[in-house]
N, CA, C and O atoms as a CHARMM CRD file, in Angstrom:
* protein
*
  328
    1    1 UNK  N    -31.44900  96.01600 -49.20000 PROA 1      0.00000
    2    1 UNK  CA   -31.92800  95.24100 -48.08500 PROA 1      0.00000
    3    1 UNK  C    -30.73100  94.68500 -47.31600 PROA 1      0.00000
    4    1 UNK  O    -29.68600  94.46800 -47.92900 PROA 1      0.00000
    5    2 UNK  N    -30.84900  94.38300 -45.69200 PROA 2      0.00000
    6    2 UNK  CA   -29.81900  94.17800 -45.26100 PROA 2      0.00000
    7    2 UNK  C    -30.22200  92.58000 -43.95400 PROA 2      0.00000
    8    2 UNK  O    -31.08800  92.32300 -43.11800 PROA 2      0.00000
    9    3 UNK  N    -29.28100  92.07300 -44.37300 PROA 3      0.00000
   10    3 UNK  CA   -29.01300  90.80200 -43.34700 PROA 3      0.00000
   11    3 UNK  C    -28.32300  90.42500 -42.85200 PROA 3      0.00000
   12    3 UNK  O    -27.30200  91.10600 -42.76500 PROA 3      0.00000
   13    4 UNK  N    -28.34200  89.35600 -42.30400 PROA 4      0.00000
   14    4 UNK  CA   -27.05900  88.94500 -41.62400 PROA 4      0.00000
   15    4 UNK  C    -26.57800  88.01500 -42.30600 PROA 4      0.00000
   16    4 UNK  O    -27.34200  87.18900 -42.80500 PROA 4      0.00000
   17    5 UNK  N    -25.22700  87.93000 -42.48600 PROA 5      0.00000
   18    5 UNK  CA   -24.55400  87.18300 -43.36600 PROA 5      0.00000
   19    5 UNK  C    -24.46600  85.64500 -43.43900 PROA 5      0.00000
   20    5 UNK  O    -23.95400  84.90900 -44.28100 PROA 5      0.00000
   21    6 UNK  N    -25.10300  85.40100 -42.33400 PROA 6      0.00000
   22    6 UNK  CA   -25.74900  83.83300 -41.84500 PROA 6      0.00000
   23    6 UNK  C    -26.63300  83.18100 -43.03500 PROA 6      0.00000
   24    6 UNK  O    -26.66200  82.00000 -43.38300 PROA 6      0.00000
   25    7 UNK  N    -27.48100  84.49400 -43.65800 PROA 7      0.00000
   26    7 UNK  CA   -28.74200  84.35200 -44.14200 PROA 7      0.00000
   27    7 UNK  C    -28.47100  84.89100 -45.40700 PROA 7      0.00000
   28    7 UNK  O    -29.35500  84.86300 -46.26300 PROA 7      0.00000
   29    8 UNK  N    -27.11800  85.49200 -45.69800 PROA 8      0.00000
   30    8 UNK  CA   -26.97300  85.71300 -47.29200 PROA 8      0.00000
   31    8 UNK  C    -26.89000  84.15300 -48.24300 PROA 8      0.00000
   32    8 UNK  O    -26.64500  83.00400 -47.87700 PROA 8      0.00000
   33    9 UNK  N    -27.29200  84.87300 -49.90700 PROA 9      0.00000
   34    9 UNK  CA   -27.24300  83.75400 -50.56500 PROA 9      0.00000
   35    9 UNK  C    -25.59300  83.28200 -51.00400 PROA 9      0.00000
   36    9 UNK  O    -24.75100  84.00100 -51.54300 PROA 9      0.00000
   37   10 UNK  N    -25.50900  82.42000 -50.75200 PROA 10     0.00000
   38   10 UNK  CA   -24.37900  81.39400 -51.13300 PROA 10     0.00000
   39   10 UNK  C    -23.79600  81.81100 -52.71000 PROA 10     0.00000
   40   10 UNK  O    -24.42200  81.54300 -53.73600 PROA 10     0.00000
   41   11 UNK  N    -22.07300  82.73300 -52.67000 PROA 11     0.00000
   42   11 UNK  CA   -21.91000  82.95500 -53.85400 PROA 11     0.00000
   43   11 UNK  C    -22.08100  84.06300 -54.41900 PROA 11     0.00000
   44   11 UNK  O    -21.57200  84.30200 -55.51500 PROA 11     0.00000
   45   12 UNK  N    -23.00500  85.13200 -53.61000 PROA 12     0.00000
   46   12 UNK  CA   -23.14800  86.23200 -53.93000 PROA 12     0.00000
   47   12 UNK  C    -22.54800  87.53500 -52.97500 PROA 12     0.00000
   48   12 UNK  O    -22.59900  87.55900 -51.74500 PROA 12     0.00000
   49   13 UNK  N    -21.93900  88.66600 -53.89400 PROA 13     0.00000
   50   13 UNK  CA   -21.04500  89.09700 -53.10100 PROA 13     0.00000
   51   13 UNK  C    -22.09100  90.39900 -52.50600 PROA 13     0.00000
   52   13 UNK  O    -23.02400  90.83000 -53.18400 PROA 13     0.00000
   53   14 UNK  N    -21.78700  90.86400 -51.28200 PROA 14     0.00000
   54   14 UNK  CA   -22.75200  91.91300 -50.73800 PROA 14     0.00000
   55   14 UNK  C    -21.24700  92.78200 -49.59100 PROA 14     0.00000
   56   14 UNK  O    -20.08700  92.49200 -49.29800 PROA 14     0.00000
   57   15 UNK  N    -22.20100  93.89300 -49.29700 PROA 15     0.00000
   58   15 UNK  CA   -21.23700  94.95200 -48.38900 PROA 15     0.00000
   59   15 UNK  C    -21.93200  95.22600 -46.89900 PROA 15     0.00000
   60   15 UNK  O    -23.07300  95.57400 -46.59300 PROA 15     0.00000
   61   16 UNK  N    -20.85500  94.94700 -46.17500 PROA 16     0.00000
   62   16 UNK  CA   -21.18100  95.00700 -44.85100 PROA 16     0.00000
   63   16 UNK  C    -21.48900  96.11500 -44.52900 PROA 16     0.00000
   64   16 UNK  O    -20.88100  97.12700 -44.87700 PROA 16     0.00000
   65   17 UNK  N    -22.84300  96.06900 -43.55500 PROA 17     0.00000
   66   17 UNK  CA   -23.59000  97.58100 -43.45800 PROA 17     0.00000
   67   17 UNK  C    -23.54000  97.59500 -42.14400 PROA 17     0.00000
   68   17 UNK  O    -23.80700  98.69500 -41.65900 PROA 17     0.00000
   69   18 UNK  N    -23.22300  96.52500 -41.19400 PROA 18     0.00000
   70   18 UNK  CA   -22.92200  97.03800 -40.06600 PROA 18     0.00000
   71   18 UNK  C    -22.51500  95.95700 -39.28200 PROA 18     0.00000
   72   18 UNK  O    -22.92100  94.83800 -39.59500 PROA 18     0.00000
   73   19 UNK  N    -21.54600  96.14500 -38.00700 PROA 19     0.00000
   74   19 UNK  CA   -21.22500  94.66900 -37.19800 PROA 19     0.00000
   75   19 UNK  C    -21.74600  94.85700 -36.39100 PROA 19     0.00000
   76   19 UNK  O    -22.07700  96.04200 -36.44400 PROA 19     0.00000
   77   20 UNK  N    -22.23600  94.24000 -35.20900 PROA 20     0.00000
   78   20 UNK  CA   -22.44600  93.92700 -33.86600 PROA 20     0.00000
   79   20 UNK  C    -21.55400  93.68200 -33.08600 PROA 20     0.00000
   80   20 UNK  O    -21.55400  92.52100 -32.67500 PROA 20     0.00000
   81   21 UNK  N    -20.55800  94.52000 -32.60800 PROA 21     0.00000
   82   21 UNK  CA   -19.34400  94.41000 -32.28100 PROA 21     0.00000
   83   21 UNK  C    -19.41200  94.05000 -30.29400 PROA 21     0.00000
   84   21 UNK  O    -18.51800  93.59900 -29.57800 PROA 21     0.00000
   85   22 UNK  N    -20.68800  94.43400 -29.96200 PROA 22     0.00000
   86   22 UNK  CA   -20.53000  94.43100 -28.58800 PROA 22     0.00000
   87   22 UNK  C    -21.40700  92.58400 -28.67700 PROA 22     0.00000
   88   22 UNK  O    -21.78000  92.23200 -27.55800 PROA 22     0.00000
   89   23 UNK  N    -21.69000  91.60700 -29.73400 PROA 23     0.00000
   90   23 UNK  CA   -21.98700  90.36500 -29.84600 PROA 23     0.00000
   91   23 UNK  C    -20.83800  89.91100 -29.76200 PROA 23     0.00000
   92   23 UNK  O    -20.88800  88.71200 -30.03500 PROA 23     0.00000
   93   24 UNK  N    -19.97500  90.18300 -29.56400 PROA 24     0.00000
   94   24 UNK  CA   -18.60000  89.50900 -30.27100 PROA 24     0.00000
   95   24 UNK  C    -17.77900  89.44700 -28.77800 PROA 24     0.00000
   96   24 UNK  O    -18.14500  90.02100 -27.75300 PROA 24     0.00000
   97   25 UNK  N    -16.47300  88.52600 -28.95000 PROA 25     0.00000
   98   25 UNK  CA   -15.74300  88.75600 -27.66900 PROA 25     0.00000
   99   25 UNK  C    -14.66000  89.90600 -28.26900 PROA 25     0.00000
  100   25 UNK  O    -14.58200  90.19100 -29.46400 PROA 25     0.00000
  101   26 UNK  N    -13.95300  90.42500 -27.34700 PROA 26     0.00000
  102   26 UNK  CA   -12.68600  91.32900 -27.64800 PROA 26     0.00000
  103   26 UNK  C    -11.95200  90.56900 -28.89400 PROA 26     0.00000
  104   26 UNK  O    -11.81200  91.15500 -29.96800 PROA 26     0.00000
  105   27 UNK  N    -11.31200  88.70800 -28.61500 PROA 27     0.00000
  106   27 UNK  CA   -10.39300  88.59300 -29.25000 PROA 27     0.00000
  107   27 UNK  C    -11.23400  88.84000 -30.67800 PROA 27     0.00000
  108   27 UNK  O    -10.95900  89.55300 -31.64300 PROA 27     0.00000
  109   28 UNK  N    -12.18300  88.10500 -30.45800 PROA 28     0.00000
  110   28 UNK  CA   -13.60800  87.80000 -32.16800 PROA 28     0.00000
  111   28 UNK  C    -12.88500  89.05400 -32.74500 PROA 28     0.00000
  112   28 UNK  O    -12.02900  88.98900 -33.62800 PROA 28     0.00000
  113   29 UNK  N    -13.46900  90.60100 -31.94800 PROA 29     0.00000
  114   29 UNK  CA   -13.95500  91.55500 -32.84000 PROA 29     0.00000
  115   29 UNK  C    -12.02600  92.05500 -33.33700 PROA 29     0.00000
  116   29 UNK  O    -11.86000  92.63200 -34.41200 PROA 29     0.00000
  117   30 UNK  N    -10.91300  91.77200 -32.52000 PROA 30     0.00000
  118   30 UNK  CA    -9.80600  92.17100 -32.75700 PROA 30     0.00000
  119   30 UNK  C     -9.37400  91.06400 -34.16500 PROA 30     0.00000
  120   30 UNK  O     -8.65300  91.51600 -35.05400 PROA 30     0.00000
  121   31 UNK  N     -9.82800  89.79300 -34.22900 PROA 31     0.00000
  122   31 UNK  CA    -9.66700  88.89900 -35.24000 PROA 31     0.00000
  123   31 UNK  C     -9.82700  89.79900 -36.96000 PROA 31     0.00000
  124   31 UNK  O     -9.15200  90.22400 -37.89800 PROA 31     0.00000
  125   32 UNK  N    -11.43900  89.64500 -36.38500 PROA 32     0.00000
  126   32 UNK  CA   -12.42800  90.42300 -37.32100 PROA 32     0.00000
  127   32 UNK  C    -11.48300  91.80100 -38.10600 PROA 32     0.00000
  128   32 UNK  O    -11.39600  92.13700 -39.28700 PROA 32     0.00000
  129   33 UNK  N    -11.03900  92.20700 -37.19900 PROA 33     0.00000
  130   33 UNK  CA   -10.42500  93.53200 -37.39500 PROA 33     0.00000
  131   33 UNK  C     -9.15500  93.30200 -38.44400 PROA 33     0.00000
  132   33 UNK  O     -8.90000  93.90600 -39.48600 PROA 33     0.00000
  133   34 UNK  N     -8.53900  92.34400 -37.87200 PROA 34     0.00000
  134   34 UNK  CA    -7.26800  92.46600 -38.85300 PROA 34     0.00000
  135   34 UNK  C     -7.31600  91.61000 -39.90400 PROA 34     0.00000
  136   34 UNK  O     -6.27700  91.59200 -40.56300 PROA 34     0.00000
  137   35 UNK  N     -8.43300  90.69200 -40.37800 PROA 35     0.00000
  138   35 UNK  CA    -8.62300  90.29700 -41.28100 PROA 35     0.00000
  139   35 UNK  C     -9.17200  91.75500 -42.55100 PROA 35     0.00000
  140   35 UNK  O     -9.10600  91.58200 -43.76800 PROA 35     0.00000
  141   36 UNK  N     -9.60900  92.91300 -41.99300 PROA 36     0.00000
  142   36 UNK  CA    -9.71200  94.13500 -42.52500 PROA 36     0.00000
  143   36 UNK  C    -11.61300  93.99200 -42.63400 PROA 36     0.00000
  144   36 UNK  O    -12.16500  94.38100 -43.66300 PROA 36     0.00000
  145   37 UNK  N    -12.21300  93.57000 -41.79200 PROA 37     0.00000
  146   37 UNK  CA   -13.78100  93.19200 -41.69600 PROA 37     0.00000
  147   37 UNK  C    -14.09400  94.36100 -41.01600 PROA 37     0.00000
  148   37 UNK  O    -13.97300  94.62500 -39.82000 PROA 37     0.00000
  149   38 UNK  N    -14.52000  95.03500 -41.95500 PROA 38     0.00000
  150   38 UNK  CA   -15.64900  96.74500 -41.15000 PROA 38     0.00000
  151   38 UNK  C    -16.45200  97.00500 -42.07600 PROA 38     0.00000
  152   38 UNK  O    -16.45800  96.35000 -43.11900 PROA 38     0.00000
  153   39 UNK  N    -17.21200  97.94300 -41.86000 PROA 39     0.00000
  154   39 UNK  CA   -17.98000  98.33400 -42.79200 PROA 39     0.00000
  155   39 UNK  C    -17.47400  99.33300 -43.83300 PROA 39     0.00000
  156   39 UNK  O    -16.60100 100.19800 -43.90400 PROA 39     0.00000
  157   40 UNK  N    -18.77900  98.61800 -44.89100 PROA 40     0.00000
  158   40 UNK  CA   -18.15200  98.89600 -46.49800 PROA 40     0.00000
  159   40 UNK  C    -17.24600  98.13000 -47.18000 PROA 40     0.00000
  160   40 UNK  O    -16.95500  98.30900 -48.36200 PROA 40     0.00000
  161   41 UNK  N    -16.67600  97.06300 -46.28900 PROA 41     0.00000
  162   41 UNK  CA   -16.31300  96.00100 -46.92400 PROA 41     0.00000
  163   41 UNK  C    -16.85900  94.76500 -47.89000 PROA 41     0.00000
  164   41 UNK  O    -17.60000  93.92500 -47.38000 PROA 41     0.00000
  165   42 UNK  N    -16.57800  94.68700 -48.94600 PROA 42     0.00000
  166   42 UNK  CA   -17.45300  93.79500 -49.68500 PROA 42     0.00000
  167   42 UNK  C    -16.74300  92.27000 -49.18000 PROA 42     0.00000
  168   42 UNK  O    -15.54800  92.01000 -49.03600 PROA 42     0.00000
  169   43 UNK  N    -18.19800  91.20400 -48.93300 PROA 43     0.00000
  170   43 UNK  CA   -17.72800  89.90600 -48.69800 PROA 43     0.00000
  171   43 UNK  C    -18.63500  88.70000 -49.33200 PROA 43     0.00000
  172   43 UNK  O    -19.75300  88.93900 -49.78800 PROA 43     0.00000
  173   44 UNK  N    -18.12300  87.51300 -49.32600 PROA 44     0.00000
  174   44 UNK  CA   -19.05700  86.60900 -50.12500 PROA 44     0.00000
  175   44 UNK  C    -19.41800  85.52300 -49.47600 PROA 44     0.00000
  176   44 UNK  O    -18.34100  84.94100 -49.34500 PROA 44     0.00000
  177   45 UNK  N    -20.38700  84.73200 -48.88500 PROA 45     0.00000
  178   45 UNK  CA   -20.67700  83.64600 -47.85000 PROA 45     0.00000
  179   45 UNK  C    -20.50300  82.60400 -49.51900 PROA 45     0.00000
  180   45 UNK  O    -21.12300  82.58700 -50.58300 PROA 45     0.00000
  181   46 UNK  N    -19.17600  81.76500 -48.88700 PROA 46     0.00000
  182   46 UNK  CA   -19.03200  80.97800 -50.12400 PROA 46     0.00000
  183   46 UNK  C    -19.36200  79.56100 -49.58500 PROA 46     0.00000
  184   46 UNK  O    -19.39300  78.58400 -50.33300 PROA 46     0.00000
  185   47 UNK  N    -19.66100  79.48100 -47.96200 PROA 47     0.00000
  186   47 UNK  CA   -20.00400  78.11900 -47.86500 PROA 47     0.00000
  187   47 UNK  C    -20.99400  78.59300 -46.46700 PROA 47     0.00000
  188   47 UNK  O    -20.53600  79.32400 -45.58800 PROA 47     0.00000
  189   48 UNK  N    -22.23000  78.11400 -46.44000 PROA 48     0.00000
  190   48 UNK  CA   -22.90100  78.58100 -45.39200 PROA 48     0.00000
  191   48 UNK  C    -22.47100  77.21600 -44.01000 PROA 48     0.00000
  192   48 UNK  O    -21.93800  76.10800 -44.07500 PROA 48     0.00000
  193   49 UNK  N    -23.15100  78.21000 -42.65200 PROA 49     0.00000
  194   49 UNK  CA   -22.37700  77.34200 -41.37000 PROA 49     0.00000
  195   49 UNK  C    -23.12800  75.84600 -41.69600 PROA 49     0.00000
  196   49 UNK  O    -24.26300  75.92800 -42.16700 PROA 49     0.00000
  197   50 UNK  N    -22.56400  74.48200 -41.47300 PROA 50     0.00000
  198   50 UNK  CA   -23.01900  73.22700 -41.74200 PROA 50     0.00000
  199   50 UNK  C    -24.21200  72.89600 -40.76600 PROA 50     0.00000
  200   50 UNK  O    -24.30400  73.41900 -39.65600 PROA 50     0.00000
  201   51 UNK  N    -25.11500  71.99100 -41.26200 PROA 51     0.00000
  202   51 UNK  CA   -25.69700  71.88100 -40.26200 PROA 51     0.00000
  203   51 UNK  C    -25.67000  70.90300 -39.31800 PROA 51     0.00000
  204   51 UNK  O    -26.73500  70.39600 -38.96600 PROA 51     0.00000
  205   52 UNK  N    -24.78400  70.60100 -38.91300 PROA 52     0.00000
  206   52 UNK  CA   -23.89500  70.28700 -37.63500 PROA 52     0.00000
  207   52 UNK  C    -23.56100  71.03700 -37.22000 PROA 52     0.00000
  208   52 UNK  O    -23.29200  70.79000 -36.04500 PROA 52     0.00000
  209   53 UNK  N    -23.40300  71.81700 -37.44100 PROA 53     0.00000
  210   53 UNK  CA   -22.65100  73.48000 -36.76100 PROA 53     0.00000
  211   53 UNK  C    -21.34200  73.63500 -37.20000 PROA 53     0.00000
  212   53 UNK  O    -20.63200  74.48500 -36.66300 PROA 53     0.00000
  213   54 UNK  N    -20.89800  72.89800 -38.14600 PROA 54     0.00000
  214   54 UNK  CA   -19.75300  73.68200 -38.63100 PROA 54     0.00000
  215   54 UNK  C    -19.00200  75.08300 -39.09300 PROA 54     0.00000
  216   54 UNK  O    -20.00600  75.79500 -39.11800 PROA 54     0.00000
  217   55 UNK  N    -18.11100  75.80800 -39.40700 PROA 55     0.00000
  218   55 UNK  CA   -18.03200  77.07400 -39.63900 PROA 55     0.00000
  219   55 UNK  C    -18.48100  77.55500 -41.02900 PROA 55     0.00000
  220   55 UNK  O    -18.40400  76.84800 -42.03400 PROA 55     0.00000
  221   56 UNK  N    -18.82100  78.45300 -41.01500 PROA 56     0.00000
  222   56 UNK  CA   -19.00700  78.99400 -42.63000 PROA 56     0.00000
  223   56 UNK  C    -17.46400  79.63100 -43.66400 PROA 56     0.00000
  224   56 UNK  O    -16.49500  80.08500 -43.05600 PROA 56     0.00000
  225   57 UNK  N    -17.47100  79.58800 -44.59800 PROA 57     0.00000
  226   57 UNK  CA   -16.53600  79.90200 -45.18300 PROA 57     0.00000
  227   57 UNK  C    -17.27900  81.30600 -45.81700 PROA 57     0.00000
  228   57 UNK  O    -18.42700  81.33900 -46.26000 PROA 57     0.00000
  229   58 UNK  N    -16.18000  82.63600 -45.73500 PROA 58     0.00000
  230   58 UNK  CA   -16.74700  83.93500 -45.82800 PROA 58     0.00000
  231   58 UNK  C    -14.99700  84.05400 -47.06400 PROA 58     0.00000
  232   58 UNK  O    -13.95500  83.39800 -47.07800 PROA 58     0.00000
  233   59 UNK  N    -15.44300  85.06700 -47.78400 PROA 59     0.00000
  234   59 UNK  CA   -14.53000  85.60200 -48.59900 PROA 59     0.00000
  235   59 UNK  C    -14.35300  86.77800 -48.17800 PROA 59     0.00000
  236   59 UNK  O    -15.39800  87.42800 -48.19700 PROA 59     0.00000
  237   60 UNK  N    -12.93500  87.66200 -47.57900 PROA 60     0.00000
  238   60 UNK  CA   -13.14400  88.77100 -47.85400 PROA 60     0.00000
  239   60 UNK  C    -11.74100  89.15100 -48.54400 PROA 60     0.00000
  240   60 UNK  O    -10.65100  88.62600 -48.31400 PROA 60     0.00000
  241   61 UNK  N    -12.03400  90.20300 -49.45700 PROA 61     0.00000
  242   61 UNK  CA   -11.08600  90.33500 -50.58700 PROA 61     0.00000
  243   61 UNK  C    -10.52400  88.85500 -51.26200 PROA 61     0.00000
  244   61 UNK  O    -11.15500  88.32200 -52.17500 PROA 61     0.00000
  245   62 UNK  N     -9.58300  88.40700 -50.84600 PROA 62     0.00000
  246   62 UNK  CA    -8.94300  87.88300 -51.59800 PROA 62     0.00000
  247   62 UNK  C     -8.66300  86.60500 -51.03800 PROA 62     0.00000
  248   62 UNK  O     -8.20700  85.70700 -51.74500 PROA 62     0.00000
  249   63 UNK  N     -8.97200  86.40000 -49.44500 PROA 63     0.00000
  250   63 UNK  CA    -8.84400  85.88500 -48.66500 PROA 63     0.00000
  251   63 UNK  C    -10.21900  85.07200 -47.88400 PROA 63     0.00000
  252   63 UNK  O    -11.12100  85.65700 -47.28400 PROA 63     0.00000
  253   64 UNK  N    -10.10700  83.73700 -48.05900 PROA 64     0.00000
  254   64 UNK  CA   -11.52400  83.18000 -47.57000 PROA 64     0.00000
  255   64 UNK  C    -11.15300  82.25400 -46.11800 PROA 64     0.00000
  256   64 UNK  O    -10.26400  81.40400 -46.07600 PROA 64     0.00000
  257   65 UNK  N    -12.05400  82.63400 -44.95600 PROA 65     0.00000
  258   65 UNK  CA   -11.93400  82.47500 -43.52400 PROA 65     0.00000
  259   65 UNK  C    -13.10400  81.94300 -43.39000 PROA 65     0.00000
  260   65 UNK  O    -14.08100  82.08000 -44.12700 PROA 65     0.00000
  261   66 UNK  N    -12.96900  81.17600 -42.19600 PROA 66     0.00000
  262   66 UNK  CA   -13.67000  80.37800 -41.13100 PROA 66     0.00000
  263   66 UNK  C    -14.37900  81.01100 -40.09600 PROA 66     0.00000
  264   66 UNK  O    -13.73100  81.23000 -39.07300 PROA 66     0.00000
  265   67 UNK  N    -15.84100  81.44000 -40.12600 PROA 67     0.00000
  266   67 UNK  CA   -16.49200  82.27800 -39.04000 PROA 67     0.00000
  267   67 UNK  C    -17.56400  81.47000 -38.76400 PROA 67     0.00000
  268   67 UNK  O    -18.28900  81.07200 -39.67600 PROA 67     0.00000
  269   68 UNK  N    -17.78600  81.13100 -37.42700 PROA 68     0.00000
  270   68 UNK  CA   -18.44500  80.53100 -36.75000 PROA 68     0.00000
  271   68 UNK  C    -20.01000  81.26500 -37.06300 PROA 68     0.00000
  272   68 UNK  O    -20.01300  82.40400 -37.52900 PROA 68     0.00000
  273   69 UNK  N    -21.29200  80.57600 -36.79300 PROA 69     0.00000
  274   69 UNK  CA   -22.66900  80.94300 -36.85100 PROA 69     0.00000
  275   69 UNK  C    -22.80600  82.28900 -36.01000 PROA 69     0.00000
  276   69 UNK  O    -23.42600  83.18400 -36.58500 PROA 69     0.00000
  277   70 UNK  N    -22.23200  82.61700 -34.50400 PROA 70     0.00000
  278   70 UNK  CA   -22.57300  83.45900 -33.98700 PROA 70     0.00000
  279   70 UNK  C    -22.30700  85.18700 -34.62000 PROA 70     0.00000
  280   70 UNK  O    -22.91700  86.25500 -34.57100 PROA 70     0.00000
  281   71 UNK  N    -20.99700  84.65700 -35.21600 PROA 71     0.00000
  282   71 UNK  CA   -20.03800  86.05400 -36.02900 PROA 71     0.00000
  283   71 UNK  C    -21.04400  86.49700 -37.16600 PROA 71     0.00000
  284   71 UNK  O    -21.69000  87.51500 -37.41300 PROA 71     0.00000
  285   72 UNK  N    -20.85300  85.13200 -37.79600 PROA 72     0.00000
  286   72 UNK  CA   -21.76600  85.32500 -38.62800 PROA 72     0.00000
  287   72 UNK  C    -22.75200  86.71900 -39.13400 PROA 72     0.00000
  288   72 UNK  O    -22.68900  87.66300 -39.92200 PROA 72     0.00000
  289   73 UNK  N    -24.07000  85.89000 -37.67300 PROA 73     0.00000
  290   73 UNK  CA   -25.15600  86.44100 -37.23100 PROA 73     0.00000
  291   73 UNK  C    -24.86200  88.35200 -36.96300 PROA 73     0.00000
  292   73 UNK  O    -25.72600  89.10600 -37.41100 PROA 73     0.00000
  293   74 UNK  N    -23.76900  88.89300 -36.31800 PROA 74     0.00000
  294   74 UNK  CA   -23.54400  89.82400 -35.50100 PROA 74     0.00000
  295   74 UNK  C    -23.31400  90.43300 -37.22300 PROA 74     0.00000
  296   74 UNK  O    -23.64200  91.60900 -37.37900 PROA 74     0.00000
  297   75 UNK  N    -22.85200  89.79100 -38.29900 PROA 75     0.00000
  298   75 UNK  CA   -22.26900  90.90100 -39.10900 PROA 75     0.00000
  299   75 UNK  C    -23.63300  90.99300 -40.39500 PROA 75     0.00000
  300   75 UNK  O    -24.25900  90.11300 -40.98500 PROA 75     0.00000
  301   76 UNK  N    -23.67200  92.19900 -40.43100 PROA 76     0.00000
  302   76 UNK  CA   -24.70100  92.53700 -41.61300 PROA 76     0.00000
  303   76 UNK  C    -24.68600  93.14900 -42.88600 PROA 76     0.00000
  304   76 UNK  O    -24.13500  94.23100 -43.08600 PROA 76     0.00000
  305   77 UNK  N    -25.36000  92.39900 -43.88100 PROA 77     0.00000
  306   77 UNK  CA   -24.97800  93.11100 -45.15800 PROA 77     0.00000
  307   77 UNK  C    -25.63400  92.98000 -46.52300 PROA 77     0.00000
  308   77 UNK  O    -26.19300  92.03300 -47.07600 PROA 77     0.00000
  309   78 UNK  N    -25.41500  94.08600 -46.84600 PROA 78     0.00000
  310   78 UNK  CA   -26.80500  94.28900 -47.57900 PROA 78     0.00000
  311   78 UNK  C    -26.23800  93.87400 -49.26500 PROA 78     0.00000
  312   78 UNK  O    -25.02600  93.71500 -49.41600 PROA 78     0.00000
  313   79 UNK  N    -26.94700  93.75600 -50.18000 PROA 79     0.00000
  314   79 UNK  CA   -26.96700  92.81500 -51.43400 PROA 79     0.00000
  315   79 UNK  C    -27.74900  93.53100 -52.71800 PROA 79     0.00000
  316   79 UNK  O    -28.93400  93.79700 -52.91600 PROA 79     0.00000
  317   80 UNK  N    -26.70300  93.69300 -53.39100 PROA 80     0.00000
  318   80 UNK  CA   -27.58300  95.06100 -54.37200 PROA 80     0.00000
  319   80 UNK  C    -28.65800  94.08900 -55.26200 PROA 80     0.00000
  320   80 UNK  O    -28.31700  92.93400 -55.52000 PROA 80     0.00000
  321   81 UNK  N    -29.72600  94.51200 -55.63300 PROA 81     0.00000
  322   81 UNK  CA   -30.92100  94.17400 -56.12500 PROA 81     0.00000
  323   81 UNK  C    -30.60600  93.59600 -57.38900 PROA 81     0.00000
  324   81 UNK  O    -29.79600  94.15700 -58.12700 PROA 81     0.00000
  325   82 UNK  N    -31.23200  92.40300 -57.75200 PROA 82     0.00000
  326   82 UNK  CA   -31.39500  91.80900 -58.95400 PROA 82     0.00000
  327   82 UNK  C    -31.71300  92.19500 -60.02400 PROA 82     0.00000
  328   82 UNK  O    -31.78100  91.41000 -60.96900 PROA 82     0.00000
């Protein structure tokens, strides 16, 4: 099953099945990029966006970043079954 990473569970690691790259601005999706964020990448929503709107904290590899709700939303990924 696949979602948006907005809406993954907290802590659990899943693989990006697809971005929304034309949601994004140039710099977003060039960010995105060199953090090594494409598909088939495995990532982990280790802190979801606050609800104040703060950023979410995302893991990828080894490395945990700050992605705003909209990025979020644009990136999708699916979560192998229980």
């Amino acid at each position: 099953m696949s979602h948006s990473l907005a809406r993954a569970s907290r802590n659990v690691t899943g693989t990006v099945s697809s971005i929304d790259w034309e949601a994004l601005s140039p710099a977003e999706a060039r960010r995105l990029r060199e953090f090594g964020l494409d598909e088939g990448v495995e990532v982990e929503l280790v802190k979801p966006v606050g609800w104040l709107g703060g950023p979410a904290a995302v893991r990828i590899g080894r490395m945990t970043v700050a992605l705003r709700r909209h990025i979020t939303e644009a990136i999708k990924v699916a979560v192998p079954a229980e």
